[in-house]
The first five atom37 places (N, CA, C, CB, O) and aatype in JSON, in Angstrom:
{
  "aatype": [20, 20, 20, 20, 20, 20, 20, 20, 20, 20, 20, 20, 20, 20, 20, 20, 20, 20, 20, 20, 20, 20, 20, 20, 20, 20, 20, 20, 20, 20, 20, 20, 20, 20, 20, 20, 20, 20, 20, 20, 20, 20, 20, 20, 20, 20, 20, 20, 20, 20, 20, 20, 20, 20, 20, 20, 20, 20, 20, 20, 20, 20, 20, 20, 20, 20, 20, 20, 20, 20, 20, 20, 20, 20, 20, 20, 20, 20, 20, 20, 20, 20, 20, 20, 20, 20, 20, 20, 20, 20, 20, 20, 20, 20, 20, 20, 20, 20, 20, 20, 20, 20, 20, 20, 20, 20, 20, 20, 20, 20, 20, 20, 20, 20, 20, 20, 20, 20, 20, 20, 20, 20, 20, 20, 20, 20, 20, 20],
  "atom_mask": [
    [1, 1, 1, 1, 1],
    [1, 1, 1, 1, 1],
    [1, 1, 1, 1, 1],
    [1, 1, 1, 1, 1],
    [1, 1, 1, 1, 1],
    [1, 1, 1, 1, 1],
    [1, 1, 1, 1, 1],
    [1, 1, 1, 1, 1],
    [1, 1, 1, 1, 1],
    [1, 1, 1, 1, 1],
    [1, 1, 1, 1, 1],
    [1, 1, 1, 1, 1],
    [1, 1, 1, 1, 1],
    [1, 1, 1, 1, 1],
    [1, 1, 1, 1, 1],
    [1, 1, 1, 1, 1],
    [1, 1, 1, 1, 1],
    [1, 1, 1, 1, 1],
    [1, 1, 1, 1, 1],
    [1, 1, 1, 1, 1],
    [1, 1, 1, 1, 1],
    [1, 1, 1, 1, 1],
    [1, 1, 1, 1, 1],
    [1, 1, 1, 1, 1],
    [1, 1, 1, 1, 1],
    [1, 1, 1, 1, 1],
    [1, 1, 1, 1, 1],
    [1, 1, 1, 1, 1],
    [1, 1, 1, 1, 1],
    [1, 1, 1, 1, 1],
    [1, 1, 1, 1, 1],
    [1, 1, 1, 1, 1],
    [1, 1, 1, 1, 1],
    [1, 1, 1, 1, 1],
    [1, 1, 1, 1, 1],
    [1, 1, 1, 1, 1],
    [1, 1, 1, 1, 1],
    [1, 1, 1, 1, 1],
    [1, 1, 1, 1, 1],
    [1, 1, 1, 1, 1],
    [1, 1, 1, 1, 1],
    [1, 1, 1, 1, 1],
    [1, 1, 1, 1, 1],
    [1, 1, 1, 1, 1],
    [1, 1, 1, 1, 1],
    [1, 1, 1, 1, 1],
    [1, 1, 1, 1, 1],
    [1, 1, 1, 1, 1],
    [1, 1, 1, 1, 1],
    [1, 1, 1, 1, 1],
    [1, 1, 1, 1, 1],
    [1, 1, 1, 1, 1],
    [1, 1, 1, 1, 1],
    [1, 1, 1, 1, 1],
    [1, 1, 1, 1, 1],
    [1, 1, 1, 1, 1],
    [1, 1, 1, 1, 1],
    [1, 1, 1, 1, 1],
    [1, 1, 1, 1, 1],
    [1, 1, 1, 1, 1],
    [1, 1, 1, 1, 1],
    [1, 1, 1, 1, 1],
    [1, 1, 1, 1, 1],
    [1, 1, 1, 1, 1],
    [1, 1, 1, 1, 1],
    [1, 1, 1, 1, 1],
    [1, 1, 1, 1, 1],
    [1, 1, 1, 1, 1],
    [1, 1, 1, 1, 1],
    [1, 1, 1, 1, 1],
    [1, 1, 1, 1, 1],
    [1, 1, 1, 1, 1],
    [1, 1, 1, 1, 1],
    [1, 1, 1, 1, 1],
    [1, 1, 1, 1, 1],
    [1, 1, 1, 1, 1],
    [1, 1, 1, 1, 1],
    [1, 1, 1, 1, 1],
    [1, 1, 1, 1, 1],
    [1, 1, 1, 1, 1],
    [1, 1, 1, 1, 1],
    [1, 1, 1, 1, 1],
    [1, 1, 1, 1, 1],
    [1, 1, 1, 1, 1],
    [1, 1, 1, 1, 1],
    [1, 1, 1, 1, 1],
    [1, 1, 1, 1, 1],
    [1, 1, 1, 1, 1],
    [1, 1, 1, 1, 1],
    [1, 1, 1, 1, 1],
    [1, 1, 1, 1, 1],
    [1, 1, 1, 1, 1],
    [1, 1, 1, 1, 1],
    [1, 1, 1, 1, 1],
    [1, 1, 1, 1, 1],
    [1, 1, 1, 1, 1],
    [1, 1, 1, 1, 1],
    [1, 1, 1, 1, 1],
    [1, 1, 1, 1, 1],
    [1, 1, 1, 1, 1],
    [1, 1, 1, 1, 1],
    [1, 1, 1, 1, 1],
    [1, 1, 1, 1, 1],
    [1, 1, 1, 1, 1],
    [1, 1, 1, 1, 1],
    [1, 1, 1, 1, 1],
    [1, 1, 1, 1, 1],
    [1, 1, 1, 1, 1],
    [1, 1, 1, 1, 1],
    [1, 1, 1, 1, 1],
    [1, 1, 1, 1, 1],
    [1, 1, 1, 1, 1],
    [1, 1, 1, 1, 1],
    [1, 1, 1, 1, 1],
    [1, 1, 1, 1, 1],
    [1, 1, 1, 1, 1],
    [1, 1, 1, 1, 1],
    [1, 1, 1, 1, 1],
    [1, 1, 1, 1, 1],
    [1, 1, 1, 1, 1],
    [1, 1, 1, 1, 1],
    [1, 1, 1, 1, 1],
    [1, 1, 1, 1, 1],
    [1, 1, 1, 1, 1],
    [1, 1, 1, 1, 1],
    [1, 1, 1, 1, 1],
    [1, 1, 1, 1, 1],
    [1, 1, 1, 1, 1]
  ],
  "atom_positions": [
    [[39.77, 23.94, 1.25], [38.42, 23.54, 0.93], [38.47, 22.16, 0.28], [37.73, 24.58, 0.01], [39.04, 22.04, -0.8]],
    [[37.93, 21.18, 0.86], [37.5, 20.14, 0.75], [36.81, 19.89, -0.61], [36.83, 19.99, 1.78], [36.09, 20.82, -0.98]],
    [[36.87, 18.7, -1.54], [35.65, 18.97, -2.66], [34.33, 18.37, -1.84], [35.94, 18.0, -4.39], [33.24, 18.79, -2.23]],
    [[34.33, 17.59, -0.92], [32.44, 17.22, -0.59], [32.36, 18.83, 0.53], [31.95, 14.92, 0.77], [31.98, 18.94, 1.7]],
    [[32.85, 19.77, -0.32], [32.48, 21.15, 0.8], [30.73, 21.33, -0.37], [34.28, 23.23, 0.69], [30.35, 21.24, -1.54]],
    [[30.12, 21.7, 1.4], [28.83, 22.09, 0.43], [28.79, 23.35, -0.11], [27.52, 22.02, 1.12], [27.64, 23.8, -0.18]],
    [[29.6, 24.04, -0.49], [29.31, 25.05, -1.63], [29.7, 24.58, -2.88], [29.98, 26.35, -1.45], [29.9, 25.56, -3.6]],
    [[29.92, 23.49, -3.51], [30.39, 22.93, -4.12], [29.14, 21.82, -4.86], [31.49, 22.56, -3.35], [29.15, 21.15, -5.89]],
    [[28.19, 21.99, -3.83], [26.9, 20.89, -4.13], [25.65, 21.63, -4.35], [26.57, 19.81, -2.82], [25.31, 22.67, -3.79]],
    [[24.77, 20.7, -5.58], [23.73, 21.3, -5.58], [22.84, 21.05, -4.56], [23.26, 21.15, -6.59], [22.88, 19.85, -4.27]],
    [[21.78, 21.87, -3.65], [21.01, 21.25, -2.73], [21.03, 20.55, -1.54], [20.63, 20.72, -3.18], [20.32, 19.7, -1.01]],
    [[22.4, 21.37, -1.15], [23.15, 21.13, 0.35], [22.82, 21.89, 1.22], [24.53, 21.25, 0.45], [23.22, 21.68, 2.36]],
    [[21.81, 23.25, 0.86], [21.83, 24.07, 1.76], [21.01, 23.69, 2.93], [21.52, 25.18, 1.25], [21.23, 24.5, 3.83]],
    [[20.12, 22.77, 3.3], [19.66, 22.21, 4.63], [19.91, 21.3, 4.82], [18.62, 22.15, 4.96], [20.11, 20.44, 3.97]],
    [[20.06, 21.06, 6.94], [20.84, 19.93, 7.02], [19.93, 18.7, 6.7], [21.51, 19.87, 8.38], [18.73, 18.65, 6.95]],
    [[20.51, 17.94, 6.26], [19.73, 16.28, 5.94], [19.16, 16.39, 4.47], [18.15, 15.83, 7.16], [18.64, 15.37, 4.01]],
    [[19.19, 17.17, 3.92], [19.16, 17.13, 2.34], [19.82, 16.42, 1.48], [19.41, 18.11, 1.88], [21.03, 16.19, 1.5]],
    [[18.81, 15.95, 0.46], [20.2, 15.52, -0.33], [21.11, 15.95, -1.03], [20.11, 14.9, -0.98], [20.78, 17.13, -1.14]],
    [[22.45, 15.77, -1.84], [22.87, 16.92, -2.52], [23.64, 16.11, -3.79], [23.87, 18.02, -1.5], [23.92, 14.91, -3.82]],
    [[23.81, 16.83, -4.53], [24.53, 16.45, -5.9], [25.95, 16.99, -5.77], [23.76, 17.13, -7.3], [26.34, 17.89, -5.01]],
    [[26.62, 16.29, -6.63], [28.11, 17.44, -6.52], [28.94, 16.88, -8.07], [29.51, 16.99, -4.57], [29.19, 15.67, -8.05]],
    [[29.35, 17.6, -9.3], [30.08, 17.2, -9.99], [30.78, 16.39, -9.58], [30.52, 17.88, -10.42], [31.05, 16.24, -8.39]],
    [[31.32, 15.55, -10.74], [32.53, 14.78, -10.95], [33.48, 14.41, -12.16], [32.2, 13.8, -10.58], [33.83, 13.3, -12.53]],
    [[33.87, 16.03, -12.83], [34.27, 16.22, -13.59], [35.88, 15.37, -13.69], [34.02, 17.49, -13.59], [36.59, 15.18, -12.7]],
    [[36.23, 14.93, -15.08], [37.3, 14.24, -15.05], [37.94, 14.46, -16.76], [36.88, 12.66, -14.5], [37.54, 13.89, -17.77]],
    [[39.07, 15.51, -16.63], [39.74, 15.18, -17.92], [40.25, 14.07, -18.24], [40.6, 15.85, -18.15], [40.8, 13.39, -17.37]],
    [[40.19, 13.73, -19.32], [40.98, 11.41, -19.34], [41.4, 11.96, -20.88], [39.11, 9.09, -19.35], [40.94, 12.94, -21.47]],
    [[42.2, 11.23, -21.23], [42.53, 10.3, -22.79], [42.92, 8.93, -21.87], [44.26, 11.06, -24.13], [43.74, 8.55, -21.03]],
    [[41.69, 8.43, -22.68], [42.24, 6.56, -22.11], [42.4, 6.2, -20.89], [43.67, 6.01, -22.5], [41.68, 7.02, -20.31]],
    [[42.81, 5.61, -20.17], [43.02, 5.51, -19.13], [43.78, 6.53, -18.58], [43.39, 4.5, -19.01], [44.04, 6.06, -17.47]],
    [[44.34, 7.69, -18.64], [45.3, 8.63, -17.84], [44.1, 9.52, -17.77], [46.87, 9.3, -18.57], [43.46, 9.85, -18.77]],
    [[43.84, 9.85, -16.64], [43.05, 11.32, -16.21], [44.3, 12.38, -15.66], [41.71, 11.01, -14.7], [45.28, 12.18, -14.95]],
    [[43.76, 13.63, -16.36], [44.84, 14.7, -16.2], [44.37, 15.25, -14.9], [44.95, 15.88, -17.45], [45.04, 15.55, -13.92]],
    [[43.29, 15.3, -15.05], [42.36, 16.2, -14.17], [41.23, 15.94, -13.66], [42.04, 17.16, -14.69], [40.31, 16.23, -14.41]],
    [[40.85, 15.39, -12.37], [39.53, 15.14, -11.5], [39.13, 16.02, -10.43], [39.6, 13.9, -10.86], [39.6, 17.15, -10.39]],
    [[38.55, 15.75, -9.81], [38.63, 16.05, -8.03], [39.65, 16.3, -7.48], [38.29, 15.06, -7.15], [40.25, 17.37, -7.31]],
    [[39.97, 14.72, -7.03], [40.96, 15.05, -6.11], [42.33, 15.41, -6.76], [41.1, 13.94, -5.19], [43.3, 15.67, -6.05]],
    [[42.37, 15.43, -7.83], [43.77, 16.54, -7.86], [43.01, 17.67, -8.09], [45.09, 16.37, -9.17], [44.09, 18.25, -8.02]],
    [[42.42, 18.32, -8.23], [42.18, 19.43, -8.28], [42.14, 20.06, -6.69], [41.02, 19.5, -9.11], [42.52, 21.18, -6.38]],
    [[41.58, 19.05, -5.79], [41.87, 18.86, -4.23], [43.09, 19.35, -3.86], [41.86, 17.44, -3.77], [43.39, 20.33, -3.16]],
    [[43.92, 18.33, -4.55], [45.47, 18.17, -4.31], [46.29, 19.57, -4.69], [46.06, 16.86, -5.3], [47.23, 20.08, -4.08]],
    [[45.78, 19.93, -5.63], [46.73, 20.94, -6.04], [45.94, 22.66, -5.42], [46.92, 20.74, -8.03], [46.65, 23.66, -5.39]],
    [[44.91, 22.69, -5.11], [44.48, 23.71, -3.78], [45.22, 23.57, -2.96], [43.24, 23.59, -3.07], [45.91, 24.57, -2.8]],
    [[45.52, 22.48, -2.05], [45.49, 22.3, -1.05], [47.41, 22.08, -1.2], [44.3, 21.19, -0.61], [47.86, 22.48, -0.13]],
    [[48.41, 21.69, -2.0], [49.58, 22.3, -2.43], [49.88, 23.57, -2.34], [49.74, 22.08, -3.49], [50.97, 23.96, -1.92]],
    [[48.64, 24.61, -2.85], [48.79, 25.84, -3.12], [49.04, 26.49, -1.41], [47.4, 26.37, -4.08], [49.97, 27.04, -0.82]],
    [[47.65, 26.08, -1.07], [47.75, 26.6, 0.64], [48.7, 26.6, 1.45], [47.06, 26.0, 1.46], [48.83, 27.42, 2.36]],
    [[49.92, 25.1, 1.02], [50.73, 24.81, 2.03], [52.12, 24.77, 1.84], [50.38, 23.75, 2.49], [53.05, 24.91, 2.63]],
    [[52.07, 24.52, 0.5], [53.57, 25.24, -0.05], [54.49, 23.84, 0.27], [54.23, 26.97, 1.07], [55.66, 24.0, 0.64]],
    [[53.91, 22.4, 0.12], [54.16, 21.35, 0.37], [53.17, 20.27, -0.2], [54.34, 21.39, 1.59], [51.96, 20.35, -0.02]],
    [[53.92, 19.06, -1.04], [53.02, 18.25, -1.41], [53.01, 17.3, -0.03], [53.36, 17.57, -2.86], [51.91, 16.78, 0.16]],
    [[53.98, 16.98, 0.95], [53.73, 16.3, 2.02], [52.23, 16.82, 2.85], [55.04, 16.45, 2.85], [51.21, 16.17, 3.09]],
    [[52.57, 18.26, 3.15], [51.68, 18.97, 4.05], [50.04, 18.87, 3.08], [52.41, 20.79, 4.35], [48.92, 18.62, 3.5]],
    [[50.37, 19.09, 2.09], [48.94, 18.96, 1.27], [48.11, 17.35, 1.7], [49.36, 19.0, -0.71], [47.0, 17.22, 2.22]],
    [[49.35, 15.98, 1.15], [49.04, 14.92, 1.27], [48.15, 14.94, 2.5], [50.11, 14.14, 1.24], [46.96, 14.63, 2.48]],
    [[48.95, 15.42, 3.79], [48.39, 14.91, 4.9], [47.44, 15.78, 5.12], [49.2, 14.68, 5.98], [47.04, 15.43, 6.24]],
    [[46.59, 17.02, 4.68], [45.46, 17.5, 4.96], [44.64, 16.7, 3.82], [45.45, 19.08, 4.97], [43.49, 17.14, 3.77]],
    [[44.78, 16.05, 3.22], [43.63, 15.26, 2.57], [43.9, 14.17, 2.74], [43.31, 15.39, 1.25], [43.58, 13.56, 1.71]],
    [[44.39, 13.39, 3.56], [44.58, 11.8, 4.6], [44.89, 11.05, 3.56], [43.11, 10.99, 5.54], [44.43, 9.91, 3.5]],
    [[45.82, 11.6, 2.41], [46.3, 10.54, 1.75], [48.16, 10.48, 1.8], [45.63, 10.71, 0.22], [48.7, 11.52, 2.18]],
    [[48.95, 9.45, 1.48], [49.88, 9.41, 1.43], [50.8, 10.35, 0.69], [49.87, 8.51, 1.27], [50.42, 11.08, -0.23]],
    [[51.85, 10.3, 1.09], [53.16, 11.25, 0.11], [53.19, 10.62, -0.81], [54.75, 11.45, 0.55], [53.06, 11.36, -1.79]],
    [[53.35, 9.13, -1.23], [54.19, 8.78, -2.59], [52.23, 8.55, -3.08], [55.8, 6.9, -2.59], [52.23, 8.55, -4.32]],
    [[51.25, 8.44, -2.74], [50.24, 8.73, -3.83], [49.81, 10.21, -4.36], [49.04, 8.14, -3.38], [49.2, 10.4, -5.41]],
    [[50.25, 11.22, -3.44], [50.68, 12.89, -3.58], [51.44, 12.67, -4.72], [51.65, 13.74, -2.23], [50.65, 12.36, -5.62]],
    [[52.68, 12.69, -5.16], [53.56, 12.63, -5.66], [53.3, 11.99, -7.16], [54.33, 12.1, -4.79], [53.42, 12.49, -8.28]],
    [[52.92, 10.72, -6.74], [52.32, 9.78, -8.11], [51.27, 10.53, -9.12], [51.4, 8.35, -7.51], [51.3, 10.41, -10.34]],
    [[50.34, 11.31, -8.42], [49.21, 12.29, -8.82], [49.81, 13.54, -9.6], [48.4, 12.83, -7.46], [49.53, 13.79, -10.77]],
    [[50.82, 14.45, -8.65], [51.37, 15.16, -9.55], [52.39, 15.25, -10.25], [51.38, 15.82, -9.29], [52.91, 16.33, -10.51]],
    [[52.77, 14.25, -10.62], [53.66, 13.8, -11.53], [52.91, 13.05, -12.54], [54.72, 13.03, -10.92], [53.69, 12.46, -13.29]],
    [[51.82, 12.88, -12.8], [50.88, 12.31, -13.68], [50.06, 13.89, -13.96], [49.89, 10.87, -12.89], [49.72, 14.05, -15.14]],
    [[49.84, 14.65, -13.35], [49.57, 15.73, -13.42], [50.43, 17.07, -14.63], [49.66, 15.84, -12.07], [49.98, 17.86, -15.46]],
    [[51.83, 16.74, -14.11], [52.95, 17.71, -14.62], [53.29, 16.29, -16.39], [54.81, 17.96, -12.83], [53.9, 16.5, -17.44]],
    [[52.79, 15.42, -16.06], [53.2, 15.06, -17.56], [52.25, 14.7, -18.75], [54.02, 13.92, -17.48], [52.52, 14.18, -19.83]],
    [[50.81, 15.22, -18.13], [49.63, 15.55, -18.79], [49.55, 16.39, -19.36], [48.8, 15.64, -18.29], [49.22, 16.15, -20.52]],
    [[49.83, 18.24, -18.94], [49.89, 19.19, -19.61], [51.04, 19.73, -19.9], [49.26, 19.87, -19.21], [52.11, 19.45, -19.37]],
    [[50.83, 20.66, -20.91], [51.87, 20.91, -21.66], [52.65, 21.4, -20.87], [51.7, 21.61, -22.7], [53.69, 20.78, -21.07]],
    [[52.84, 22.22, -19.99], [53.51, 22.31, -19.17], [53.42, 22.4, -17.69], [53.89, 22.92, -19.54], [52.45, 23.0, -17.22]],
    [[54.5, 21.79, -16.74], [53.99, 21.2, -14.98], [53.09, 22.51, -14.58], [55.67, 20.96, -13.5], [53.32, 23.66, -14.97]],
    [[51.94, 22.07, -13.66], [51.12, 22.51, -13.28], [51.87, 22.27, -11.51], [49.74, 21.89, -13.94], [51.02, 22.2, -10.63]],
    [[52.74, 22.2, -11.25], [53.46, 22.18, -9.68], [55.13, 22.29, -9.93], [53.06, 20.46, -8.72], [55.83, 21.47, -10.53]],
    [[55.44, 23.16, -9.5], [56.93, 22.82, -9.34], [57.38, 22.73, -7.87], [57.81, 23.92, -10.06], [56.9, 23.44, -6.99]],
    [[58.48, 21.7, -7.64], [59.21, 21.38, -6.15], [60.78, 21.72, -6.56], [58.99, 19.45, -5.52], [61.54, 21.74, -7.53]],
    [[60.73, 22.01, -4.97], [62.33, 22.3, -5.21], [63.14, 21.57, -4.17], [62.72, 23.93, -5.1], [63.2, 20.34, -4.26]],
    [[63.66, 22.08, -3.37], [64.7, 20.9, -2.96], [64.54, 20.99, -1.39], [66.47, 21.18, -3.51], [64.97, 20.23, -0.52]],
    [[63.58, 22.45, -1.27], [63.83, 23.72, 0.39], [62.49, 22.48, 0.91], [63.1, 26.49, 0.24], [61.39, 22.2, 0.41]],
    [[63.25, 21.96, 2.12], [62.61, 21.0, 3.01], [61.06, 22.28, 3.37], [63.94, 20.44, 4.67], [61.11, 23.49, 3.59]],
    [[59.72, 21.24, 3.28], [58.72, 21.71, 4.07], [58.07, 23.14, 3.58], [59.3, 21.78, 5.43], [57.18, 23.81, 4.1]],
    [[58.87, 23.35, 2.34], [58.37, 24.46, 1.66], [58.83, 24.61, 0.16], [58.75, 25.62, 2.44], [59.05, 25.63, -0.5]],
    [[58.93, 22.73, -0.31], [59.52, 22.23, -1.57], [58.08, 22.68, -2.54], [60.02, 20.31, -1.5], [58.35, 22.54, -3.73]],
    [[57.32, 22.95, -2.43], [56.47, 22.82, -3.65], [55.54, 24.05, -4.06], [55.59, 21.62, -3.45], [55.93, 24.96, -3.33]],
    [[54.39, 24.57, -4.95], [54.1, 25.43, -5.57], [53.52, 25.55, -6.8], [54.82, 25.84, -5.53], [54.29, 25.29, -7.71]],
    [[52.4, 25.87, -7.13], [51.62, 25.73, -8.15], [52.38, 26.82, -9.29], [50.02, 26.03, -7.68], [52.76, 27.91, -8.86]],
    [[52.5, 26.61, -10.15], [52.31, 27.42, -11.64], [51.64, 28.37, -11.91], [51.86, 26.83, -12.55], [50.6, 28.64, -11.3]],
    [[52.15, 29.13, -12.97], [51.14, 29.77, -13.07], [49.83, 29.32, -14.04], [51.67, 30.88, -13.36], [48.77, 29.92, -14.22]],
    [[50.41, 27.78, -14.71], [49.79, 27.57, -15.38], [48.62, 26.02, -14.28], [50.8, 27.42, -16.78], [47.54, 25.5, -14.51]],
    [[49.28, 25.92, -13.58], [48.56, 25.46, -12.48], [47.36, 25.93, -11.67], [49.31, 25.36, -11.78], [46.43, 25.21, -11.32]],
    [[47.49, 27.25, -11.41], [46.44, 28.23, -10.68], [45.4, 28.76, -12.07], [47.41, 29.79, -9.76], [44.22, 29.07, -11.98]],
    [[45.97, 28.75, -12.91], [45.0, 28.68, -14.09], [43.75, 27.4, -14.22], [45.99, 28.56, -15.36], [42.52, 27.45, -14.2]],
    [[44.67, 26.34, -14.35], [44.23, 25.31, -14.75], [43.1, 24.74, -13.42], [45.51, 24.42, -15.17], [42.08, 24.06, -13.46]],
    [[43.62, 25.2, -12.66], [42.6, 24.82, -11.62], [41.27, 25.91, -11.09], [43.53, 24.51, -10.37], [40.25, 25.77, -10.42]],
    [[41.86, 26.91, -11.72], [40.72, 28.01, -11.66], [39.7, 27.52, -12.32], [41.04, 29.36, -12.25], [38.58, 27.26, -11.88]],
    [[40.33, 27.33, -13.89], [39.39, 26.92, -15.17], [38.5, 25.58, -14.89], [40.4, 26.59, -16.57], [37.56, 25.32, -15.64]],
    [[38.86, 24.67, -13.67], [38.27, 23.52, -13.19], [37.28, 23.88, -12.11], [39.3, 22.59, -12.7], [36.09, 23.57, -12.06]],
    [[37.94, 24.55, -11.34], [36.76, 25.16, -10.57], [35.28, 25.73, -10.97], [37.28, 26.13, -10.05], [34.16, 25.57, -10.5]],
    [[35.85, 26.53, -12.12], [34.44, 27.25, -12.96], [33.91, 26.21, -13.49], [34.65, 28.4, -14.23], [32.7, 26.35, -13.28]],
    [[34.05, 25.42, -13.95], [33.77, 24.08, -14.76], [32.27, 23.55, -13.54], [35.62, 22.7, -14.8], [31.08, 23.31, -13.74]],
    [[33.21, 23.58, -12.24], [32.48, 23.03, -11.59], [30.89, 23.96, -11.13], [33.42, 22.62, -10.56], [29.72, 23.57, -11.15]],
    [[31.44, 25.27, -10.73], [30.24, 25.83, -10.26], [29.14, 26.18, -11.76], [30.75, 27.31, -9.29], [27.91, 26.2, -11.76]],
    [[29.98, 26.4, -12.82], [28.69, 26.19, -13.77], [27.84, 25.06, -14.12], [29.01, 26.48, -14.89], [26.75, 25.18, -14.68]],
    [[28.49, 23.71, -13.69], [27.67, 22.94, -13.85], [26.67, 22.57, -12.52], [28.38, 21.98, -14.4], [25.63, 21.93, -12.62]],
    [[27.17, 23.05, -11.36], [26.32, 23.36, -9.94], [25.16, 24.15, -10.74], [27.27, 24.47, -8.52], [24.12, 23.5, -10.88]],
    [[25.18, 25.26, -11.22], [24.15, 26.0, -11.68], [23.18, 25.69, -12.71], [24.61, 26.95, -12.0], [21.99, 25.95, -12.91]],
    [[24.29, 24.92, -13.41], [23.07, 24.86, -14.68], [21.83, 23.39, -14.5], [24.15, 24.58, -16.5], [20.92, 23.13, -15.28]],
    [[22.2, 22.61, -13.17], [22.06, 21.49, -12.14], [20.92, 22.05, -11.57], [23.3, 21.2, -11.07], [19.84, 21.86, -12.13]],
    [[20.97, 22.54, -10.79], [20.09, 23.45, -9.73], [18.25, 23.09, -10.13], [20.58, 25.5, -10.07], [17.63, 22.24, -9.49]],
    [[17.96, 23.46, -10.65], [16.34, 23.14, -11.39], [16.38, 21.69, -11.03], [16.1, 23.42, -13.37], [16.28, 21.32, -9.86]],
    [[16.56, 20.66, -12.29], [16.83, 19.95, -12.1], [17.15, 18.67, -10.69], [17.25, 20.42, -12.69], [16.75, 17.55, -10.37]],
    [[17.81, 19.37, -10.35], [18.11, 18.69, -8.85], [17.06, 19.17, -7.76], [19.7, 19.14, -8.26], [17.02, 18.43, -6.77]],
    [[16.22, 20.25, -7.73], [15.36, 20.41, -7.05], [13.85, 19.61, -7.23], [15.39, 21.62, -7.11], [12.93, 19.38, -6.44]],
    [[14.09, 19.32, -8.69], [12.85, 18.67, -8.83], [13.02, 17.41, -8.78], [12.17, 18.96, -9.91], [11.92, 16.87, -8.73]],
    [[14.16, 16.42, -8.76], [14.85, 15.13, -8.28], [14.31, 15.08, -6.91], [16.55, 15.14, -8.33], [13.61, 14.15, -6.53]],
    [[14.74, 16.36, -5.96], [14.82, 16.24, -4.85], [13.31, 15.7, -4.23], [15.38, 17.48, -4.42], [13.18, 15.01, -3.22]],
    [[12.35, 16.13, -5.01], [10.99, 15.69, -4.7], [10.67, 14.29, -4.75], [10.12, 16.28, -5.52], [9.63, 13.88, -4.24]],
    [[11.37, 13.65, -5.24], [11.34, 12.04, -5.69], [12.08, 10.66, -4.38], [12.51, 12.05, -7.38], [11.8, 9.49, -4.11]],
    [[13.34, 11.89, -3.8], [13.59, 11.33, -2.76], [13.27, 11.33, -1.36], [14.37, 11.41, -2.83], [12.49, 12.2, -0.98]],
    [[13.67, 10.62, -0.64], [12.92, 10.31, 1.11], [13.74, 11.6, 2.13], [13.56, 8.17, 1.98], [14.91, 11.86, 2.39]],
    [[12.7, 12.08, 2.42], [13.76, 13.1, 3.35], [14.52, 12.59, 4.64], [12.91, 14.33, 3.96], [15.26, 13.35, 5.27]]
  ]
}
């Protein structure tokens, strides 16, 4: 799952609508631990059991894969991915990883919800 997936947006449910969608971002200072697209990244790790195979279902490179979770694994207290050495089936979320991205996920659909009002009555303001 993609993050511009429309279950993910407020006010996506017809086509040509407009829609909202979080853009939650843990930071101190310039280092973000946690956005989107790693939160992207590390789903999509989970699915494939590869940061290559992940990279290339979200059309980004290996060494910016890599750069991400390794900025990722030295953000929290402890790596949120571990790799190992087994070609094409080197990598694997945590358990503190599948946490951490759970806890991001909810992040997201509560703020989809608590959005919702709001964005419907926005929606009146814009051009269909």
């Amino acid at each position: 799952m993609k993050y511009n997936d429309p279950a993910r947006t407020v006010g996506a449910g017809r086509r040509g609508r407009w829609s909202a969608r979080p853009r939650w971002r843990v930071a101190r200072g310039a280092r973000i631990a946690l956005g989107p697209g790693k939160a992207d990244l590390l789903e999509a790790i989970g699915r494939t059991g590869s940061i290559s195979a992940a990279a290339a279902d979200l059309g980004m490179s290996y060494r910016r894969a890599w750069l991400l979770v390794d900025m990722m694994n030295r953000c929290f207290l402890s790596p949120l991915v571990a790799t190992t050495a087994q070609r094409s089936r080197g990598a694997a979320l945590t358990a503190s990883g599948r946490r951490v991205l759970h806890l991001y996920r909810r992040i997201e659909a509560r703020s989809l919800a608590a959005a919702r009002k709001e964005m419907a009555a926005l929606q009146r303001y814009l051009r269909p």
